[in-house]
C-alpha positions in Angstrom: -23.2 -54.9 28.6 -20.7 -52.2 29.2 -17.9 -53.9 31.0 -16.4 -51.4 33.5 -13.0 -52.8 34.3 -11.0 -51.5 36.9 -7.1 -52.1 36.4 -3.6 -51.4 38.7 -0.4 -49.5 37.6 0.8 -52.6 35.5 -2.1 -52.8 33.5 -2.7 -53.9 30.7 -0.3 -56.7 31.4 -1.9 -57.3 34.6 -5.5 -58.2 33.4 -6.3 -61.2 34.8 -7.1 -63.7 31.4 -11.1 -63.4 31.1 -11.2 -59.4 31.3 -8.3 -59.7 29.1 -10.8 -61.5 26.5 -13.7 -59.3 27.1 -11.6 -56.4 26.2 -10.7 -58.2 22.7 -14.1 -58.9 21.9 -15.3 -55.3 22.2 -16.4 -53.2 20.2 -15.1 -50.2 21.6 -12.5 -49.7 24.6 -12.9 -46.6 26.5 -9.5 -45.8 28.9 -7.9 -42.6 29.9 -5.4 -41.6 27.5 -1.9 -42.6 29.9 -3.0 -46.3 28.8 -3.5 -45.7 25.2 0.2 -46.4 24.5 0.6 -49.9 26.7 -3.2 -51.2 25.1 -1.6 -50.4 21.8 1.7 -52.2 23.1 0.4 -55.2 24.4 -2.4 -56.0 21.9 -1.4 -54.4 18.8 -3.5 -55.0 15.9 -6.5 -56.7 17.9 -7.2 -53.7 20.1 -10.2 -52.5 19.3 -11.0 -48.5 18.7 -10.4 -46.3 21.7 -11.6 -43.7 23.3 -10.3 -41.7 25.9 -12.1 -41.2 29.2 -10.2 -37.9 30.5 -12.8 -35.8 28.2 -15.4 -37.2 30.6 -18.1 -35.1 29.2 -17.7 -36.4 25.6 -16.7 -39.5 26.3 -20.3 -40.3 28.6 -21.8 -38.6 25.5 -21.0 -41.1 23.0 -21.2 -44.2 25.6 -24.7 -42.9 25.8 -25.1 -43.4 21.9 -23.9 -47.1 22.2 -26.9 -49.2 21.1 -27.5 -51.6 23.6 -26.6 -54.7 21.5 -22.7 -53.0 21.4 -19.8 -54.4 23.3 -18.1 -51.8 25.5 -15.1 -52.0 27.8 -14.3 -48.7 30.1 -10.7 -49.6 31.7 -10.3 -47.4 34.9 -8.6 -46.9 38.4 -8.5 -49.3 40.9 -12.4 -50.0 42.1 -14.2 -47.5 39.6 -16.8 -47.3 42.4 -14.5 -45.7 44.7 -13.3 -42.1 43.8 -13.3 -43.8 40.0 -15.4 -43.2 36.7 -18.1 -45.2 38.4 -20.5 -42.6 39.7 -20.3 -40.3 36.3 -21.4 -43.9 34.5 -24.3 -44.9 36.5 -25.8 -41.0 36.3 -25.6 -40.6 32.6 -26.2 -44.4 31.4 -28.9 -47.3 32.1 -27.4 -49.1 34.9 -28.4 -52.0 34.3 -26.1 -51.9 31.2 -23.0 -51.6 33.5 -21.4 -54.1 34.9 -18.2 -53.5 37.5 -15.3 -55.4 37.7 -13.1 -53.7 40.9 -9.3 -54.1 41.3 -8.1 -53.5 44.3 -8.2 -49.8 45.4 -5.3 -47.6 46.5 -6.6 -48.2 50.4 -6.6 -51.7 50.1 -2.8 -52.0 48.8 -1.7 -49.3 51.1 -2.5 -51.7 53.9 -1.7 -54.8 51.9 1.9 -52.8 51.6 2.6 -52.1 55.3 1.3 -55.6 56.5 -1.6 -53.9 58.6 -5.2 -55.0 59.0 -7.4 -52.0 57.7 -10.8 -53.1 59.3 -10.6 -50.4 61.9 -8.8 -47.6 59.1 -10.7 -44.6 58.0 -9.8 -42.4 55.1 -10.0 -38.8 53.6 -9.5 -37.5 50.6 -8.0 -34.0 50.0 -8.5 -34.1 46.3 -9.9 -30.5 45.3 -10.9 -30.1 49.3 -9.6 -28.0 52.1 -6.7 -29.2 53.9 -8.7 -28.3 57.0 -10.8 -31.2 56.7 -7.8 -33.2 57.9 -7.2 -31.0 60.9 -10.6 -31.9 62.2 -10.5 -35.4 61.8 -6.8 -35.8 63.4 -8.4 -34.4 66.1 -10.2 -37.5 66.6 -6.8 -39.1 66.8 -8.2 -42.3 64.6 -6.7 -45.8 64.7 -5.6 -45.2 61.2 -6.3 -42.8 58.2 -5.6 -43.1 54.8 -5.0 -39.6 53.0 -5.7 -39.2 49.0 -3.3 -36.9 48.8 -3.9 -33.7 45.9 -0.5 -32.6 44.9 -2.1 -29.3 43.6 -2.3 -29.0 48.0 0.9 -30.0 48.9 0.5 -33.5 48.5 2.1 -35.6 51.2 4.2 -32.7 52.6 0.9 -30.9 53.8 0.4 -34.2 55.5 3.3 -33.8 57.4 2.9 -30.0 58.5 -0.8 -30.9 59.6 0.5 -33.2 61.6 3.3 -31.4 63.2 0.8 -28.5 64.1 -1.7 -31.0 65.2 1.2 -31.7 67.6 0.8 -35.2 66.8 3.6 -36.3 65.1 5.3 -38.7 68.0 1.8 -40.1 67.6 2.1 -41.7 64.5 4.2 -43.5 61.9 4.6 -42.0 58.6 4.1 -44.3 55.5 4.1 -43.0 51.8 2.8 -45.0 49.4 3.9 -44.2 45.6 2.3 -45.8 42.4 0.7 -48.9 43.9 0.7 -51.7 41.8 3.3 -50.7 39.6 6.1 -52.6 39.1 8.3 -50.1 40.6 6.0 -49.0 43.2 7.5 -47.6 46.2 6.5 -47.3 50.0 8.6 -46.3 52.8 8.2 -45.1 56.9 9.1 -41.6 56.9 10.6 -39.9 60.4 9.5 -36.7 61.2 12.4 -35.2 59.7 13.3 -37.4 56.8 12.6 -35.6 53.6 10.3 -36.6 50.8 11.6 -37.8 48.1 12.9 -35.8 45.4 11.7 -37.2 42.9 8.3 -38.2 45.0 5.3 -39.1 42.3 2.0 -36.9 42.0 0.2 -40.9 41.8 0.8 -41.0 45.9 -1.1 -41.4 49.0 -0.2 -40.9 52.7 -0.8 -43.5 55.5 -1.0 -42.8 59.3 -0.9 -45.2 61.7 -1.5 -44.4 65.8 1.5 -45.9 67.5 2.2 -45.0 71.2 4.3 -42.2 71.7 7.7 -42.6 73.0 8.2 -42.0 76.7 9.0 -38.1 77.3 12.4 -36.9 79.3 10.2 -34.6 81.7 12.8 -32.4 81.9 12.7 -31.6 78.3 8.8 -30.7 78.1 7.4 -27.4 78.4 6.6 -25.7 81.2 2.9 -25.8 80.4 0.8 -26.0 77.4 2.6 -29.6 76.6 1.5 -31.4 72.8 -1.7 -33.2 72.8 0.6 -36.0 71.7 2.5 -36.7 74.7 -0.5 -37.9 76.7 -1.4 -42.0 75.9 -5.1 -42.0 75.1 -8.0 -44.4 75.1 -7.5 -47.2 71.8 -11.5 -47.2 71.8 -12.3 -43.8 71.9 -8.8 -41.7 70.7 -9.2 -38.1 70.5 -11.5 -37.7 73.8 -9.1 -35.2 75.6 -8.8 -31.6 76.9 -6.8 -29.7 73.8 -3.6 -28.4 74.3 -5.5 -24.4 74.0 -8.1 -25.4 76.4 -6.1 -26.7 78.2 -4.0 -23.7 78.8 -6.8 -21.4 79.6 -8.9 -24.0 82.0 -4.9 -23.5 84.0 -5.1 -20.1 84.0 -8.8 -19.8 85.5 -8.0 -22.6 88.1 -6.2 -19.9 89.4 -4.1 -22.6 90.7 -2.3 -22.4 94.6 0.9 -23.3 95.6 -0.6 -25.8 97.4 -4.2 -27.4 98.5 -6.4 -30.2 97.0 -7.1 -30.4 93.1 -10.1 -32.4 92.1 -10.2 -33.5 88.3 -13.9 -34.9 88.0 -14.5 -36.5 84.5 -10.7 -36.7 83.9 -10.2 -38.4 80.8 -6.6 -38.9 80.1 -5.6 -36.5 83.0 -4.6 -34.2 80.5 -5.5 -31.0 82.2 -5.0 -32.1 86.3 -1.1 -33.8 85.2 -0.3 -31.2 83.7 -1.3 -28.7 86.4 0.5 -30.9 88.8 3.6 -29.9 86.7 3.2 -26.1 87.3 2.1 -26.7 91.1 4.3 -30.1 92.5 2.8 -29.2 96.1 -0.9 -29.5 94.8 -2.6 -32.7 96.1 -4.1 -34.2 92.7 -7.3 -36.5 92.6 -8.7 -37.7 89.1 -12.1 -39.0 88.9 -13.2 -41.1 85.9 -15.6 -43.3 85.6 -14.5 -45.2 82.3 -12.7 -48.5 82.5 -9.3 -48.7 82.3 -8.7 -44.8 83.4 -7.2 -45.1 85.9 -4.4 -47.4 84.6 -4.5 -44.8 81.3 -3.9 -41.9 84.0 -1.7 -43.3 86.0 0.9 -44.1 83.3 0.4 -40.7 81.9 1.6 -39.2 85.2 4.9 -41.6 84.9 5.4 -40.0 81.6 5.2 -36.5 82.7 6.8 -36.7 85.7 4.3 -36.6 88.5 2.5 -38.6 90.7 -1.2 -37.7 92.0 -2.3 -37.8 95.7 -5.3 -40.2 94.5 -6.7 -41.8 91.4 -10.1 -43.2 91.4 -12.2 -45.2 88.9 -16.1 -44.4 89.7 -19.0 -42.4 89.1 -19.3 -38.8 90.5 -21.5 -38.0 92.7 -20.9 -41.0 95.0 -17.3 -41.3 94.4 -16.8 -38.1 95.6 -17.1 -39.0 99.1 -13.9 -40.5 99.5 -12.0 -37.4 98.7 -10.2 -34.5 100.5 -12.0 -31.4 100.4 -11.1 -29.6 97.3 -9.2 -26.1 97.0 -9.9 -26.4 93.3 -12.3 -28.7 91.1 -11.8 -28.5 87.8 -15.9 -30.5 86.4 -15.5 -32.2 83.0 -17.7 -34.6 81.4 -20.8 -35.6 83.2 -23.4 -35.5 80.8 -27.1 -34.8 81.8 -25.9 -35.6 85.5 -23.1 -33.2 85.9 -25.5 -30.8 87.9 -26.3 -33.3 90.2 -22.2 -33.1 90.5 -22.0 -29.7 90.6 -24.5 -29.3 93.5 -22.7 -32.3 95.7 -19.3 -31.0 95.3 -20.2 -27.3 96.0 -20.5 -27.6 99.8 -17.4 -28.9 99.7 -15.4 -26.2 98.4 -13.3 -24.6 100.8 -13.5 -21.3 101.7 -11.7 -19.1 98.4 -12.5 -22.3 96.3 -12.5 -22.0 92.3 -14.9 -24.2 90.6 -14.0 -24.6 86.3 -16.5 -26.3 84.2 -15.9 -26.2 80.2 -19.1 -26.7 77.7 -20.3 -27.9 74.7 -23.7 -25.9 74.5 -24.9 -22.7 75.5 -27.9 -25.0 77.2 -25.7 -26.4 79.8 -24.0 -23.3 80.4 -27.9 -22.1 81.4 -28.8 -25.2 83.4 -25.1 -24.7 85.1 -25.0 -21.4 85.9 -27.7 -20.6 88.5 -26.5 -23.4 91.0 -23.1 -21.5 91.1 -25.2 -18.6 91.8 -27.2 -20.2 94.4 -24.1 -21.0 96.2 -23.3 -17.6 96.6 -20.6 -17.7 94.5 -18.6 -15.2 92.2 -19.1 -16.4 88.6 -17.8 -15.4 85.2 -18.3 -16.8 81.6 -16.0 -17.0 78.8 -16.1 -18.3 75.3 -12.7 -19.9 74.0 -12.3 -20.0 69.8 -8.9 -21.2 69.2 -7.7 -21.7 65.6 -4.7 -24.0 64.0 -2.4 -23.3 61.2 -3.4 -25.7 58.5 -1.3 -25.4 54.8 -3.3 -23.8 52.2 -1.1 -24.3 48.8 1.9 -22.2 49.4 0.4 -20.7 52.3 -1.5 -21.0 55.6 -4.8 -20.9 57.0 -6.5 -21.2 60.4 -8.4 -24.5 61.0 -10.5 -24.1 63.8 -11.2 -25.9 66.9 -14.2 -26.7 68.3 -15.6 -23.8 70.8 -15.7 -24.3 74.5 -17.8 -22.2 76.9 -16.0 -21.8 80.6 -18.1 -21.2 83.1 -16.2 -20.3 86.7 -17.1 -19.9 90.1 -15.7 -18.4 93.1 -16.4 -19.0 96.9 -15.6 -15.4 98.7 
């Protein structure tokens, strides 16, 4: 068998004892070169010969030439099945020659480190990949993400300025996690201004955890356009919100009046009908959202900002509908496949001058949408929003994009 062995920082000495013995009895011990030195160290004149594993091409090569009755140890990272030698292996040999022994990985002593359960965590690795790929998925606002960090990118510090242009850095703590395993390992909570270290190590990976954002002074938020990360979001589903740069332009075509009736249909967070509330105090502001626990959600993102809505209702749309004021302004997210069957109830309410908003996912629902606007006689325009991100790029910046949203908008005369 070839004996893959997967080690931490303070191997060798940290084999447990029957590894330790299978590595003596080899005949030949393949590890990357850093761990010639401590194999020579700690078994001296019983190590057997060793190859390094950082020339991966020649190194597969003369595993390959191994007859199969030859002892072979390949010492690597953590679980070599995970990010590790372990793929490369099981292409270019017999599998059934290879046997894996995993240490822990890097994810699992991250979270062993900061004392967290990592059954809900999700990672993302950043070796040799766009740091884009990060934008996107803090998007989703997860529970937890572990980030293999590629110092060639910026390492942990690209973290940080994803975060901060993510807007979400009030929305998570900060742990950095250096040479795990090691004796002198080190992992600390970094604030949003502490600085890295100065003498941080390239062997380092970044962990985010979602904690709830400290309540807001109102007075010290933007006029409009606030951070994604001062609104509280749903544990379940984090992430499901109205952007910050849609949100802004779904403001400006609400066209919104001094005063009147505001419907939010679909409201999420109340992300978009809060925050108009903010630009327009006299608005009357009713949220509908038909997800459990909304309205609670909502509600304590008004104390945060500041405001407090005419109504909040938890229920479906159409029926719930019914119960309120006729609206000066609707602004119709969510819905799904029944949101025409919305549209087409809460048109005959609009008062006279009414503007109707509804953002899209799909050009399909922008045509199955469109022509009851037009029915109803009233004025309607289209526009596509593409809205970008700064995202670090090596010593530099790129533009991460957001997802596209069509806005469709309708006018009573």
């Amino acid at each position: 068998m070839i004996e893959v062995i997967g080690t931490d920082a303070g191997a060798p000495a940290s084999l447990p004892v029957p590894l330790r013995q299978r590595l003596l009895e080899a005949s030949l011990v393949a590890a990357p070169r850093r761990l010639h030195p401590a194999l020579q160290a700690c078994f001296g004149a019983a190590l057997p010969p060793l190859l390094a594993t950082d020339d991966l091409e020649a190194c597969l090569e003369q595993l390959a030439q191994c007859p199969p009755e030859q002892a072979v140890v390949v010492l690597a990272s953590g679980d070599p099945l995970w990010f590790g030698i372990g793929r490369q292996l099981l292409q270019r040999l017999d599998p059934a020659r290879l046997r894996f022994h995993p240490a822990p990985s890097s994810l699992q002593l991250a979270f062993a480190r900061i004392g967290r359960p990592w059954q809900d965590a999700s990672w993302i690795s950043l070796h040799g990949r766009d740091p884009e790929a990060l934008a996107a998925r803090l998007q989703q606002r997860p529970a937890a993400l572990a980030v293999l960090t590629d110092p060639g990118q910026g390492g942990a510090d690209s973290v940080r300025r994803l975060l901060a242009a993510s807007g979400l850095e009030a929305s998570y703590g900060v742990w950095l996690c250096e040479r795990l395993g090691h004796p002198d390992e080190r992992v600390q909570r970094l604030g949003p201004t502490d600085p890295l270290p100065a003498d941080l190590d390239p062997l380092h990976l970044v962990v985010l955890v979602a904690e709830p954002p400290p309540p807001p002074d109102p007075a010290s938020l933007p006029l409009f356009g606030l951070p994604d990360g001062v609104f509280l979001q749903h544990g379940d589903r984090p992430g499901l919100m109205t952007k910050r740069e849609v949100r802004i332009q779904l403001l400006a075509d609400l066209d919104l009046p001094a005063a009147g009736v505001l419907w939010d249909v679909g409201a999420g967070v109340g992300s978009v009908g809060l925050e108009a509330l903010r630009l327009r105090p006299q608005l009357r502001l009713w949220t509908l959202e038909q997800r459990g626990g909304s309205a609670e959600l909502i509600r304590a993102n008004a104390l945060r900002l500041g405001v407090e809505p005419a109504g909040v209702v938890e229920g479906r749309a159409p029926e719930a509908l019914a119960a309120l004021p006729d609206p000066d302004r609707v602004l119709l997210g969510g819905g799904g496949r029944g949101r025409l069957a919305v549209l087409q109830a809460l048109l005959p309410r609009l008062r006279p001058g009414g503007v109707v908003v509804v953002p899209l996912a799909t050009v399909e629902a922008l045509a199955e949408l469109r022509p009851a606007l037009e029915e109803a006689g009233l004025r309607v325009g289209v526009s596509q929003l593409q809205a970008w991100r700064g995202a670090p790029l090596a010593e530099g910046t790129r533009l991460a994009p957001l997802n596209p949203v069509l806005v469709l908008r309708g006018q009573r005369p």
